[in-house]
LUMVEX-204841 format. One record per atom (N, C-alpha, C, O): residue number from 0; atom name; residue in one letter; x, y, z. Coordinates in pm, 1 decimal, padded with zeros to 6 digits. Example, Ala and Ser with C-alpha at 12.3 -4.5 7.8 and 13.67 -1.06 7.14 Angstrom:
2
+-----+------+------+----------+----------+----------+
: pos : site : code :        u :        v :        w :
+-----+------+------+----------+----------+----------+
:   0 :    N :    A :  01319.0 : -00569.0 :  00780.0 :
:   0 :   CA :    A :  01230.0 : -00450.0 :  00780.0 :
:   0 :    C :    A :  01320.0 : -00330.0 :  00780.0 :
:   0 :    O :    A :  01423.6 : -00331.9 :  00846.5 :
:   1 :    N :    S :  01285.0 : -00225.0 :  00708.0 :
:   1 :   CA :    S :  01367.0 : -00106.0 :  00714.0 :
:   1 :    C :    S :  01290.0 :  00003.0 :  00787.0 :
:   1 :    O :    S :  01340.9 :  00113.8 :  00803.9 :
+-----+------+------+----------+----------+----------+
END
This chain:
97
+-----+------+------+----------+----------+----------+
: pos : site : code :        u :        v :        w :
+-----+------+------+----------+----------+----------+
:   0 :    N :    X :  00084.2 : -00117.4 :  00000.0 :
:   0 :   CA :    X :  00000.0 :  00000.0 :  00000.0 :
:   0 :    C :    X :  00089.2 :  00124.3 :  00000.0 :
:   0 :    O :    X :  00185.5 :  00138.6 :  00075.4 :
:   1 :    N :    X :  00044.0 :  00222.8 : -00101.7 :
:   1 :   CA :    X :  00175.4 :  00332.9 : -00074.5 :
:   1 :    C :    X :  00129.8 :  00440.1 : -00036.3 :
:   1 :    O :    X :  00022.1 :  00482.6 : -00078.0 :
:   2 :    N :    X :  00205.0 :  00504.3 :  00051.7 :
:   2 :   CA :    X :  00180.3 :  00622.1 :  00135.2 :
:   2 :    C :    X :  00162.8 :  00737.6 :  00092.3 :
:   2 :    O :    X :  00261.7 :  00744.3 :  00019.3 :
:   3 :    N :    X :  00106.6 :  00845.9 :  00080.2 :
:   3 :   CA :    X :  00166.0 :  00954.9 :  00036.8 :
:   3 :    C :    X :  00198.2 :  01055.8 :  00139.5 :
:   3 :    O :    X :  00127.5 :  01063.2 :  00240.0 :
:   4 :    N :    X :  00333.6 :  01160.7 :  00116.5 :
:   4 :   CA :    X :  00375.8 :  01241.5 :  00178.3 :
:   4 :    C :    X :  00316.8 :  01355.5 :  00178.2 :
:   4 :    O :    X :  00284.5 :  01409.4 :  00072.3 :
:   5 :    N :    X :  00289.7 :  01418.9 :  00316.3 :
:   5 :   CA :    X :  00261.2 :  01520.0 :  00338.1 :
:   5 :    C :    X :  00389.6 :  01597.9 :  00369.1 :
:   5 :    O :    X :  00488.7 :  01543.2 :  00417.4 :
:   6 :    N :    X :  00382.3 :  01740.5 :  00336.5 :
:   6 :   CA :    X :  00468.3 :  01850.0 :  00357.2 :
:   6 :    C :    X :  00435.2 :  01892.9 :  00554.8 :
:   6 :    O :    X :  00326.4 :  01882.2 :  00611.4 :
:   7 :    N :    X :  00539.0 :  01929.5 :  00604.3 :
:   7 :   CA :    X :  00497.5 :  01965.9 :  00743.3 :
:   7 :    C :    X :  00419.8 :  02045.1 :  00724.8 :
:   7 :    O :    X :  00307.0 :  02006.6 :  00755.5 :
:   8 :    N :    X :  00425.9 :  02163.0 :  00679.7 :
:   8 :   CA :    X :  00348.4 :  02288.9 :  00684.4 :
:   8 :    C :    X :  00230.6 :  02223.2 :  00658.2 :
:   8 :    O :    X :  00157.7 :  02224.1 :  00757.4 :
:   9 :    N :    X :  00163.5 :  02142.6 :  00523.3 :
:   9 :   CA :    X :  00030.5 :  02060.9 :  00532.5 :
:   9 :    C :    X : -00018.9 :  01984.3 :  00676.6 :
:   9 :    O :    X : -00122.3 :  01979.6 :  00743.2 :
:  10 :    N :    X :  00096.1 :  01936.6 :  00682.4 :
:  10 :   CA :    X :  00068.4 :  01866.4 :  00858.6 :
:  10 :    C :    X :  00000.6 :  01972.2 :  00977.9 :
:  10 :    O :    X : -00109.6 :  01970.3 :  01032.7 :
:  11 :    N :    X :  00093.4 :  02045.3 :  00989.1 :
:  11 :   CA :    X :  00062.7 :  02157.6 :  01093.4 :
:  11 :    C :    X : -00084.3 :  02256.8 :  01058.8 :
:  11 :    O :    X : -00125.1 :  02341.5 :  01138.3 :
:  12 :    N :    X : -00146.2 :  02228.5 :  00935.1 :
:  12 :   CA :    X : -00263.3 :  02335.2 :  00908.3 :
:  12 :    C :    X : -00364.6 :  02187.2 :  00927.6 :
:  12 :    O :    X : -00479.6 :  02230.5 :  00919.6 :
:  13 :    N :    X : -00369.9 :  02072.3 :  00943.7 :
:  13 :   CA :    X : -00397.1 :  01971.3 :  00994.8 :
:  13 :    C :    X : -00462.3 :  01930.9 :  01116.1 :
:  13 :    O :    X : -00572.4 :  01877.6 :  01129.6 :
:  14 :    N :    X : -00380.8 :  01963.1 :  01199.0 :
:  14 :   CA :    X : -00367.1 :  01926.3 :  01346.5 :
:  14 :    C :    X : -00370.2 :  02056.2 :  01427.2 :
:  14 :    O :    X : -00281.7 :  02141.2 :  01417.1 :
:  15 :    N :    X : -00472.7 :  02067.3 :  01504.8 :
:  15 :   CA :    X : -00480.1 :  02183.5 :  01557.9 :
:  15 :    C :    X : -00376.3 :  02223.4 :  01687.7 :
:  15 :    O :    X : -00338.4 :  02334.8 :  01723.6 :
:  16 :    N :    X : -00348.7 :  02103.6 :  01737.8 :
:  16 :   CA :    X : -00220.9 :  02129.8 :  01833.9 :
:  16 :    C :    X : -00104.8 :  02170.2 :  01786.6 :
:  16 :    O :    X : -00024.0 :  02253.4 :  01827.7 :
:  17 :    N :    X : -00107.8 :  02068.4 :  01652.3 :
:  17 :   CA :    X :  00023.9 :  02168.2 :  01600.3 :
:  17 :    C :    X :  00066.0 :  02273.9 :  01595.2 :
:  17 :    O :    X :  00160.8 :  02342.9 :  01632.8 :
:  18 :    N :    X : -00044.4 :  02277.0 :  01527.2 :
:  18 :   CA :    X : -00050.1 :  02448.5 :  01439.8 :
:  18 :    C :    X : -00056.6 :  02575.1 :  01630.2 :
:  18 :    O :    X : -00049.1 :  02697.8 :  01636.4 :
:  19 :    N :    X : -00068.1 :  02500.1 :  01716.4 :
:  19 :   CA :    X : -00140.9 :  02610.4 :  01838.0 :
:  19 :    C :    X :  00050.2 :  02613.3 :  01868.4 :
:  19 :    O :    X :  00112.9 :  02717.9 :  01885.0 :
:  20 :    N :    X :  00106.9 :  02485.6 :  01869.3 :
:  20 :   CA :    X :  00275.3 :  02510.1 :  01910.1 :
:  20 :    C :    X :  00382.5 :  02584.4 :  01835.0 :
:  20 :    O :    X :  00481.8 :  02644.1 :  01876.5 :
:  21 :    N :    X :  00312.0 :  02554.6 :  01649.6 :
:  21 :   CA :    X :  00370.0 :  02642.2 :  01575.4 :
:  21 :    C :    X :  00342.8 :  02779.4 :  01601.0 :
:  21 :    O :    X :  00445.7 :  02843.8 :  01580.7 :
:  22 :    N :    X :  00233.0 :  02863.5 :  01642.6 :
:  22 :   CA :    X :  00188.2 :  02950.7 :  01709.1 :
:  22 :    C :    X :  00317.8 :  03033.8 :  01845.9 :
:  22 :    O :    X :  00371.3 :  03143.7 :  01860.9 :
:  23 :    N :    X :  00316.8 :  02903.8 :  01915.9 :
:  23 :   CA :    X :  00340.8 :  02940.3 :  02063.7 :
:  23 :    C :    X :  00505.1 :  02957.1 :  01980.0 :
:  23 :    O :    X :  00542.6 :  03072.6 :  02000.2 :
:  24 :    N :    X :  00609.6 :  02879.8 :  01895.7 :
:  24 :   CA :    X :  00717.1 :  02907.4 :  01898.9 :
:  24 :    C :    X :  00766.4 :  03035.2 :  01804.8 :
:  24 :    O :    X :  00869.7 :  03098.0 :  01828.2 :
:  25 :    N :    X :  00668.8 :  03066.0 :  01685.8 :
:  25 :   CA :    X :  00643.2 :  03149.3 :  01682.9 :
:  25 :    C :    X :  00687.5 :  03314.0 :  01722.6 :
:  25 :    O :    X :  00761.9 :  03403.7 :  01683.2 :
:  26 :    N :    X :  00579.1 :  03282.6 :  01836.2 :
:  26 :   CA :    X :  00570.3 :  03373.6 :  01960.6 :
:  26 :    C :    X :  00693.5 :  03386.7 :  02042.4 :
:  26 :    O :    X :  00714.5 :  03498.8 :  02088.8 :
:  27 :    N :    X :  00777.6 :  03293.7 :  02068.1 :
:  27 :   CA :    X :  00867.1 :  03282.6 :  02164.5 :
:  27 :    C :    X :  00968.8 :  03330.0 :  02048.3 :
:  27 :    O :    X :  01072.1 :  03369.3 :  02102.4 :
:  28 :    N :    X :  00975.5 :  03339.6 :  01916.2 :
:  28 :   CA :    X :  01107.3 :  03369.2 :  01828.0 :
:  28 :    C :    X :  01092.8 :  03520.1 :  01833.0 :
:  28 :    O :    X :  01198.5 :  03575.1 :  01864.1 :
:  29 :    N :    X :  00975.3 :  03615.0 :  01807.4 :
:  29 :   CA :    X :  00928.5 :  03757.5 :  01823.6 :
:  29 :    C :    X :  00956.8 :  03795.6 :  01953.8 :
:  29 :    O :    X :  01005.5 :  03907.0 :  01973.1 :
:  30 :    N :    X :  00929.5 :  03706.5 :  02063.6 :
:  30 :   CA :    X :  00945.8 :  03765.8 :  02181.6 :
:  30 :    C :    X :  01103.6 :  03798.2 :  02201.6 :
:  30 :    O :    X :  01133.7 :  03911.3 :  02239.7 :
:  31 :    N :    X :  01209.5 :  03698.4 :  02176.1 :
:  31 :   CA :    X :  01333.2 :  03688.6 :  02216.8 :
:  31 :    C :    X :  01353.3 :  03797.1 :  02097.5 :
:  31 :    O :    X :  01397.8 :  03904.8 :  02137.2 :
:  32 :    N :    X :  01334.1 :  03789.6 :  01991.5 :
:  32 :   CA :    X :  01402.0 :  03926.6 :  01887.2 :
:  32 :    C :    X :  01358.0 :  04072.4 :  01976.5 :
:  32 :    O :    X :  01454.2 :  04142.7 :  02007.8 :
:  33 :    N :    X :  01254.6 :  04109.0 :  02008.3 :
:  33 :   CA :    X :  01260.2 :  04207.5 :  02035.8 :
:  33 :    C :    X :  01338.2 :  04216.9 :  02194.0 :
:  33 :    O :    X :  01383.0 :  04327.5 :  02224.1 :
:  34 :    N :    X :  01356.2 :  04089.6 :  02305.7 :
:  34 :   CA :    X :  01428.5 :  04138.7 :  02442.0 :
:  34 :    C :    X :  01581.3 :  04178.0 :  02324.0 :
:  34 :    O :    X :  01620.4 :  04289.9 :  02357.0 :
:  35 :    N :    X :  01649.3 :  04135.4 :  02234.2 :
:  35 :   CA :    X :  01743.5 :  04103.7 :  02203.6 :
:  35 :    C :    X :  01754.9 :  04254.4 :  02198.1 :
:  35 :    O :    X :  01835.0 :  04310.4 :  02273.0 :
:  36 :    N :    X :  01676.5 :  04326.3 :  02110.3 :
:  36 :   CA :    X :  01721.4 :  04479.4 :  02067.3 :
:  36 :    C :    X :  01743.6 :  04564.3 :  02149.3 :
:  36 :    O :    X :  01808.1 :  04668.9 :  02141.1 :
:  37 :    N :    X :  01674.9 :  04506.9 :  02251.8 :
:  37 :   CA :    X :  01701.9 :  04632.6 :  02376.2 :
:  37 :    C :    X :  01860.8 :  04582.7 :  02447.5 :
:  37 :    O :    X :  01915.9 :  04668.3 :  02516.6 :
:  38 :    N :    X :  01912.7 :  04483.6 :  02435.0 :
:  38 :   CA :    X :  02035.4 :  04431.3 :  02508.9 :
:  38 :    C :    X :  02175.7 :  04489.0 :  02455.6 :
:  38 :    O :    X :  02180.5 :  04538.3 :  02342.9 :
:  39 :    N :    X :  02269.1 :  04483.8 :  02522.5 :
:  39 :   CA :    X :  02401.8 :  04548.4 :  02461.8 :
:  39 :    C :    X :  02415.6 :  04456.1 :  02342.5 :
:  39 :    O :    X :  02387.4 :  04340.6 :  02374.3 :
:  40 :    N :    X :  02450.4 :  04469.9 :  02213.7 :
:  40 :   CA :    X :  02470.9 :  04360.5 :  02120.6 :
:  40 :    C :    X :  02568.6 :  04239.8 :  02161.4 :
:  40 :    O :    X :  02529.4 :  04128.5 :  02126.2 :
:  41 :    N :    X :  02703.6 :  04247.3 :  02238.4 :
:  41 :   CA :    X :  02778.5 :  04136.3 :  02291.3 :
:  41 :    C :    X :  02667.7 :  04012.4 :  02410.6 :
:  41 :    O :    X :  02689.7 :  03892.2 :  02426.1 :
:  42 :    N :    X :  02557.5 :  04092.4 :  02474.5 :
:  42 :   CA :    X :  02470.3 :  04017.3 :  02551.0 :
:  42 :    C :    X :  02387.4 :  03951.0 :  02485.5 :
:  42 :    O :    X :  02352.3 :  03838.4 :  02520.7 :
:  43 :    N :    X :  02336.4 :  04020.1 :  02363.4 :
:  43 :   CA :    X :  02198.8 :  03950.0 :  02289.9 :
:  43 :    C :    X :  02217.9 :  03830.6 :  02268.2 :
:  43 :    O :    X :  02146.3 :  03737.9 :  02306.1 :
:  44 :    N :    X :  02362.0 :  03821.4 :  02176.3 :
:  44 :   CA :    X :  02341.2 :  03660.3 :  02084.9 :
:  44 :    C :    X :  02384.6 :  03601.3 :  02181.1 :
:  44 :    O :    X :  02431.0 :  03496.4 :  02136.3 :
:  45 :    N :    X :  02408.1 :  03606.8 :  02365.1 :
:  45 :   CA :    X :  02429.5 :  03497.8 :  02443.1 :
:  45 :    C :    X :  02295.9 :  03457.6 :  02519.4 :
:  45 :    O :    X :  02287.5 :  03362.8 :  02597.5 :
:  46 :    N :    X :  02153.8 :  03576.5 :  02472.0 :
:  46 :   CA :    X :  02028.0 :  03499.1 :  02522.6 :
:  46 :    C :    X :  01993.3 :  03484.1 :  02378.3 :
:  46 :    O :    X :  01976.6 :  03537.5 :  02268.6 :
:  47 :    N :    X :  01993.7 :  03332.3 :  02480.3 :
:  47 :   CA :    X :  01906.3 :  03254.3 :  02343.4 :
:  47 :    C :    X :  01753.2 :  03188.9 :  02350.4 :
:  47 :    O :    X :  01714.2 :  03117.8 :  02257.8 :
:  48 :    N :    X :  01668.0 :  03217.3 :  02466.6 :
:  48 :   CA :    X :  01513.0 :  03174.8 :  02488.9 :
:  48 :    C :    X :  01494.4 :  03311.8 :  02540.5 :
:  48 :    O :    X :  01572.2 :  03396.1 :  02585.2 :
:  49 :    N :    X :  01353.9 :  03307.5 :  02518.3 :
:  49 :   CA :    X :  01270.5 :  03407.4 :  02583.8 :
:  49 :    C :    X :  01107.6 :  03323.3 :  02608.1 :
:  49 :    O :    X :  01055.2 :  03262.2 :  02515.0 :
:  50 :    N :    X :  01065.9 :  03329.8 :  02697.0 :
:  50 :   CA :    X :  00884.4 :  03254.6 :  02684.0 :
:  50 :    C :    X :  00853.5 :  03353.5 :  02804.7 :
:  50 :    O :    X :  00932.7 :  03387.9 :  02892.4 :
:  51 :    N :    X :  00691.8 :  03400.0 :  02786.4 :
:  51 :   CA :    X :  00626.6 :  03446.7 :  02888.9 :
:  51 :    C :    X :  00591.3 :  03344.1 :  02995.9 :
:  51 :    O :    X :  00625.6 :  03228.0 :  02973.5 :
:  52 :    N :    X :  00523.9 :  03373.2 :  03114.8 :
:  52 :   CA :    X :  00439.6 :  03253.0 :  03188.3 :
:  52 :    C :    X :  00374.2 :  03360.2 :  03295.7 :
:  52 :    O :    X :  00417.6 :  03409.8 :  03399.7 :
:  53 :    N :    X :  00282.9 :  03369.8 :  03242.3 :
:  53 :   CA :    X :  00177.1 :  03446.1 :  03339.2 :
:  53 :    C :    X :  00211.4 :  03623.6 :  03361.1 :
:  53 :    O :    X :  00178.2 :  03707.9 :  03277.8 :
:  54 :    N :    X :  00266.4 :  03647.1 :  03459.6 :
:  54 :   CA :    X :  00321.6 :  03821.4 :  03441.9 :
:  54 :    C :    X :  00498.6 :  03779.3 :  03460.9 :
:  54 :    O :    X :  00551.8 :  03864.8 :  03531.6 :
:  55 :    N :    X :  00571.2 :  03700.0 :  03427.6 :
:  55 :   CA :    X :  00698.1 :  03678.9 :  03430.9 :
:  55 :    C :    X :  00723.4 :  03633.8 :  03272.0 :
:  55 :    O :    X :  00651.8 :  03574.4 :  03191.3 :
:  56 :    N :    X :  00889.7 :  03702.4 :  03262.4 :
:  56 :   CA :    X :  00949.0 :  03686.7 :  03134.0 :
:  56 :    C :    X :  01067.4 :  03602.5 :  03222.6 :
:  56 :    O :    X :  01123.0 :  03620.9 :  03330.9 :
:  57 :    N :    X :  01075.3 :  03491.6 :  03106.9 :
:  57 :   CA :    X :  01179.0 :  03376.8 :  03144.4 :
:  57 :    C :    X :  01281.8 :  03411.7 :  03044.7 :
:  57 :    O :    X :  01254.6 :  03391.5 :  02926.3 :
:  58 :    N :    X :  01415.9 :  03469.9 :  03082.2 :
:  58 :   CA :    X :  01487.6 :  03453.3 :  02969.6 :
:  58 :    C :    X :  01599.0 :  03354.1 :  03014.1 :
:  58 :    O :    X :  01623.2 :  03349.5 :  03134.7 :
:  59 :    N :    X :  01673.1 :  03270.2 :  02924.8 :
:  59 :   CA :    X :  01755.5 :  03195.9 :  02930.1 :
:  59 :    C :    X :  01902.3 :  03238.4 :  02859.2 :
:  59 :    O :    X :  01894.6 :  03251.5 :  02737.0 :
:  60 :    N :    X :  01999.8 :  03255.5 :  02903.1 :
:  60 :   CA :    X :  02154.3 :  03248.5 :  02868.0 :
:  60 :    C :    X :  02236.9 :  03138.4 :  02855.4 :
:  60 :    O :    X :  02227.3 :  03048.3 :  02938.7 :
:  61 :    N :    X :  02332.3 :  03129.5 :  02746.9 :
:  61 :   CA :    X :  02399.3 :  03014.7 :  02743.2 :
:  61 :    C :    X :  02515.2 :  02979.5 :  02827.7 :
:  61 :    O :    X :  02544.8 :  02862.9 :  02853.4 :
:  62 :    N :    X :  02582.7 :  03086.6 :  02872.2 :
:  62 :   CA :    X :  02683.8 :  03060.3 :  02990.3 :
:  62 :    C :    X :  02601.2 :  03137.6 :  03146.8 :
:  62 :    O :    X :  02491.6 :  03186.1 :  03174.8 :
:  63 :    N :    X :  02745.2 :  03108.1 :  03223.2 :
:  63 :   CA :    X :  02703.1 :  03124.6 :  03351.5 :
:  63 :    C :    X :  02713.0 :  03278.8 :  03326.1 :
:  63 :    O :    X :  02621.8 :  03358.5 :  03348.3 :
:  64 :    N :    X :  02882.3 :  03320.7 :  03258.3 :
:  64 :   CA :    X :  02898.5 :  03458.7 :  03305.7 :
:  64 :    C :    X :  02756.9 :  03546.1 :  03254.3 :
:  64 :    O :    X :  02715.2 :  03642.4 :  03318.6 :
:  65 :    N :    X :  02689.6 :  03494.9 :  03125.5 :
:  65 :   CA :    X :  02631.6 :  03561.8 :  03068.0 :
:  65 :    C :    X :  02494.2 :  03600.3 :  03088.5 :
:  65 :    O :    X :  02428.1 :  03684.7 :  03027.9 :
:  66 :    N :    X :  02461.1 :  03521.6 :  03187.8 :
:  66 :   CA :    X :  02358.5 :  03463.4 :  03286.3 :
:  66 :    C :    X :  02339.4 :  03579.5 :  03378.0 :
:  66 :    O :    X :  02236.8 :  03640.7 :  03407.5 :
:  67 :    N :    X :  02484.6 :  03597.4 :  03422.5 :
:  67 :   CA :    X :  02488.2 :  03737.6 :  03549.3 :
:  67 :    C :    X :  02462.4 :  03863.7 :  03471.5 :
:  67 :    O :    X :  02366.5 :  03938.0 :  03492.6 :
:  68 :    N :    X :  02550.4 :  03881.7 :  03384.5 :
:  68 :   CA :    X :  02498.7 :  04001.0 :  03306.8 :
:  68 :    C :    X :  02352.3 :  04020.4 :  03300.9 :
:  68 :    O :    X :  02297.3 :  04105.4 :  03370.9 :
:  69 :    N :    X :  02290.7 :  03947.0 :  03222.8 :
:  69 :   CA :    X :  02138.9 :  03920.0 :  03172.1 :
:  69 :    C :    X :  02066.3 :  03959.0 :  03339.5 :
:  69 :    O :    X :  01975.3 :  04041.5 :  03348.4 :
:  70 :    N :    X :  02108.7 :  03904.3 :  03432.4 :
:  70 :   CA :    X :  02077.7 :  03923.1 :  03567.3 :
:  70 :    C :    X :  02068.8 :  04050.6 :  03636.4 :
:  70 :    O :    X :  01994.4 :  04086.1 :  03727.9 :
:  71 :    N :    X :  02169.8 :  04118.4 :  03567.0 :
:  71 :   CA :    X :  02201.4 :  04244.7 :  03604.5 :
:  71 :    C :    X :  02127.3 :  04366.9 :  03575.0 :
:  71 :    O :    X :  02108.8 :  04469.7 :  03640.2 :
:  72 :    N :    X :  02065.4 :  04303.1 :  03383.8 :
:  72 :   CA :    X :  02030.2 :  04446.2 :  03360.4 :
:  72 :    C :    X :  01895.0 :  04424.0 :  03337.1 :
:  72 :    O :    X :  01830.2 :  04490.8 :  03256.5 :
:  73 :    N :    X :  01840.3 :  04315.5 :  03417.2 :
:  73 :   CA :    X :  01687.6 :  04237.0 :  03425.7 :
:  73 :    C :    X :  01609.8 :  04387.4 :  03448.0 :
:  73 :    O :    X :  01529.8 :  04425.6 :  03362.7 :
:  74 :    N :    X :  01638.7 :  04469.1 :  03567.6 :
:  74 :   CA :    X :  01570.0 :  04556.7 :  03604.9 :
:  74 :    C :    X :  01506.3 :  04665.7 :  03493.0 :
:  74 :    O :    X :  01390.3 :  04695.4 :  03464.4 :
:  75 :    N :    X :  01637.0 :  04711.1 :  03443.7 :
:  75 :   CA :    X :  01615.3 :  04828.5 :  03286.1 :
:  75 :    C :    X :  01523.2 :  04716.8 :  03217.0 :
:  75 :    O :    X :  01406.0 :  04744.9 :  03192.0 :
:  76 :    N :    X :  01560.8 :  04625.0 :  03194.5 :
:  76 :   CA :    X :  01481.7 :  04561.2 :  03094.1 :
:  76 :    C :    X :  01361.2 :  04556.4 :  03099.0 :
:  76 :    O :    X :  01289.0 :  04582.2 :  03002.7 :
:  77 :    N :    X :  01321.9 :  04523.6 :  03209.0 :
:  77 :   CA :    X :  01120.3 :  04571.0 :  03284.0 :
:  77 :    C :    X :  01132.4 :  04672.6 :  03232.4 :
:  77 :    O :    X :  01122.9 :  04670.1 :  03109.6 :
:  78 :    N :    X :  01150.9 :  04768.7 :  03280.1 :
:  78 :   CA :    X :  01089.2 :  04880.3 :  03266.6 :
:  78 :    C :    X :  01105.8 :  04930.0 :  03109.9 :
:  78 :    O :    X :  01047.5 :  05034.3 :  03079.9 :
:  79 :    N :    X :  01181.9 :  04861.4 :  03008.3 :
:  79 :   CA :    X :  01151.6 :  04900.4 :  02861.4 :
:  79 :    C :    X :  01087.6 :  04822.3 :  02831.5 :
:  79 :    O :    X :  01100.0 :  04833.2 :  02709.5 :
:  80 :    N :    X :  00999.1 :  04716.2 :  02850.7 :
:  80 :   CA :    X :  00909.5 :  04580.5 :  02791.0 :
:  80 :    C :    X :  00792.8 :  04654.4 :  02859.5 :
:  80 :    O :    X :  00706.1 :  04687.6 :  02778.7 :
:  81 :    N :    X :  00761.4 :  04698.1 :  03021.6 :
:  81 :   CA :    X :  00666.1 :  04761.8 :  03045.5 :
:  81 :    C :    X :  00543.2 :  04781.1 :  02904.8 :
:  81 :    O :    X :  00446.0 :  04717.4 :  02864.5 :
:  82 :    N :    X :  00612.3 :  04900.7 :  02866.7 :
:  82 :   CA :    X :  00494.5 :  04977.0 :  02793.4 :
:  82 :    C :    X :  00422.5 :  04860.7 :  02699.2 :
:  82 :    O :    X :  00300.4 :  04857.4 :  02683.4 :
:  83 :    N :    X :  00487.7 :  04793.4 :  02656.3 :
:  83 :   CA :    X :  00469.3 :  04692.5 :  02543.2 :
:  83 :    C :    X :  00370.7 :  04585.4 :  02612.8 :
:  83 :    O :    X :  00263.9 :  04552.2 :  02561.3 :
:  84 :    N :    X :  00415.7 :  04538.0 :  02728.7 :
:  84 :   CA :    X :  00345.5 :  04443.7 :  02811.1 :
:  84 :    C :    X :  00358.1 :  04477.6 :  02940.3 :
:  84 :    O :    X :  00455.4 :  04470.9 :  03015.5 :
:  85 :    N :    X :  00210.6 :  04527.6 :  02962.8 :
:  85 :   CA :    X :  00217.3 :  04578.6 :  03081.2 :
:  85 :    C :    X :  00175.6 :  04481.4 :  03166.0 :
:  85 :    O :    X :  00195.3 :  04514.4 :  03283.0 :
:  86 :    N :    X :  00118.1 :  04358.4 :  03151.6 :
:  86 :   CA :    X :  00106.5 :  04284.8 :  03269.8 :
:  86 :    C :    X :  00253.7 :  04245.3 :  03343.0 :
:  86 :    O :    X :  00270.1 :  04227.9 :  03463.8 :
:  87 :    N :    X :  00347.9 :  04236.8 :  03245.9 :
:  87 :   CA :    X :  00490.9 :  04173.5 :  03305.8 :
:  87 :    C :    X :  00547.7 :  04279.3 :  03418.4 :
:  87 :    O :    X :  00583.3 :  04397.0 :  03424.1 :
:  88 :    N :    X :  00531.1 :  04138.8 :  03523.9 :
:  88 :   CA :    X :  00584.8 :  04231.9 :  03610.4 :
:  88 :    C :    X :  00688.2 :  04161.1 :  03687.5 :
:  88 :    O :    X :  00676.6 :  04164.2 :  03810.0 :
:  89 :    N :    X :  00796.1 :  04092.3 :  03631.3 :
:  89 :   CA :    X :  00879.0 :  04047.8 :  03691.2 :
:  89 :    C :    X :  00987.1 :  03933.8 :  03551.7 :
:  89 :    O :    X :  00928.4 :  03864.0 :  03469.0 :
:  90 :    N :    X :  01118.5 :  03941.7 :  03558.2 :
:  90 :   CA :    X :  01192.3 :  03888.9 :  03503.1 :
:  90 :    C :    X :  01307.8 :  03773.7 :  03557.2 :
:  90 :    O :    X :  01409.4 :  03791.8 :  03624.3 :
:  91 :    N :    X :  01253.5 :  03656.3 :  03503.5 :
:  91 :   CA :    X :  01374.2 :  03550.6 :  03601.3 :
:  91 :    C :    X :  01462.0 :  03549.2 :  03482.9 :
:  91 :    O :    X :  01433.4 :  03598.5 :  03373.8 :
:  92 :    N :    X :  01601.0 :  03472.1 :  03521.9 :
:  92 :   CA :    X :  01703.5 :  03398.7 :  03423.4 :
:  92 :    C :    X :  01699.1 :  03250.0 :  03421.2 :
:  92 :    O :    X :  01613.5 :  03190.4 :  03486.5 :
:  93 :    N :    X :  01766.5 :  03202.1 :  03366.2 :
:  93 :   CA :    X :  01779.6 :  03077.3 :  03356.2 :
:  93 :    C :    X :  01956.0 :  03022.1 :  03279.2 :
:  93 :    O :    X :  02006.3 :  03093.9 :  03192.8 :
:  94 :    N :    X :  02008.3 :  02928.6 :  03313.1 :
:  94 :   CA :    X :  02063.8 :  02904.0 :  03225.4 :
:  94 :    C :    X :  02042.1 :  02780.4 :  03151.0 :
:  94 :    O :    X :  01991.2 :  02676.4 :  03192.8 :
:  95 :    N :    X :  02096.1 :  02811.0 :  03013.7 :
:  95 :   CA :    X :  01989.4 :  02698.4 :  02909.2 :
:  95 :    C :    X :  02165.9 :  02528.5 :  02918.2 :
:  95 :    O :    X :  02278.5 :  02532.4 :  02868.5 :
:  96 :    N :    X :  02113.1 :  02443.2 :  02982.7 :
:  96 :   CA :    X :  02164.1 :  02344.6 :  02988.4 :
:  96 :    C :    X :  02211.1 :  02283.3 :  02867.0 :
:  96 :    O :    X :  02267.9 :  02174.2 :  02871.0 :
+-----+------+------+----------+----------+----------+
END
């Protein structure tokens, strides 16, 4: 019996979960581009996640040192995402394993 291939993108307009994660990552690629612009450019390309979760922004760094930085300038960073999203009211780090 022979199969035929579907294209992902056919897949994902398919399946509504899909398409809700293609959505959510999406979302998480826009979100991290714009924390990125506000960051010193040597900091940006070392965060590499961004996801909301309720009124907290999770961002993730790939090293430790870069982690502290990101840690450091968490505070400025509220207060320029503010206007944009005003429910966020708090910023953790993470480092991405």
């Amino acid at each position: 019996m022979a199969h035929s291939l579907k294209s992902v993108r056919h897949l994902l307009k398919d399946k509504p979960t899909l398409k809700l994660l293609e959505l959510e990552i999406s979302a998480q690629k826009a979100l991290l581009a714009e924390v990125r612009t506000l960051l010193p450019p040597d900091l940006a390309v070392h965060c590499v996640a961004a996801r909301l979760r309720d009124r907290e922004l999770i961002l993730h760094a790939d090293s430790a040192a870069w982690l502290t930085r990101l840690r450091f300038l968490a505070p400025q960073l509220l207060s320029l995402l503010q206007p944009k999203h005003p429910s966020l009211r708090e910023i953790k780090t993470r480092l991405l394993h």
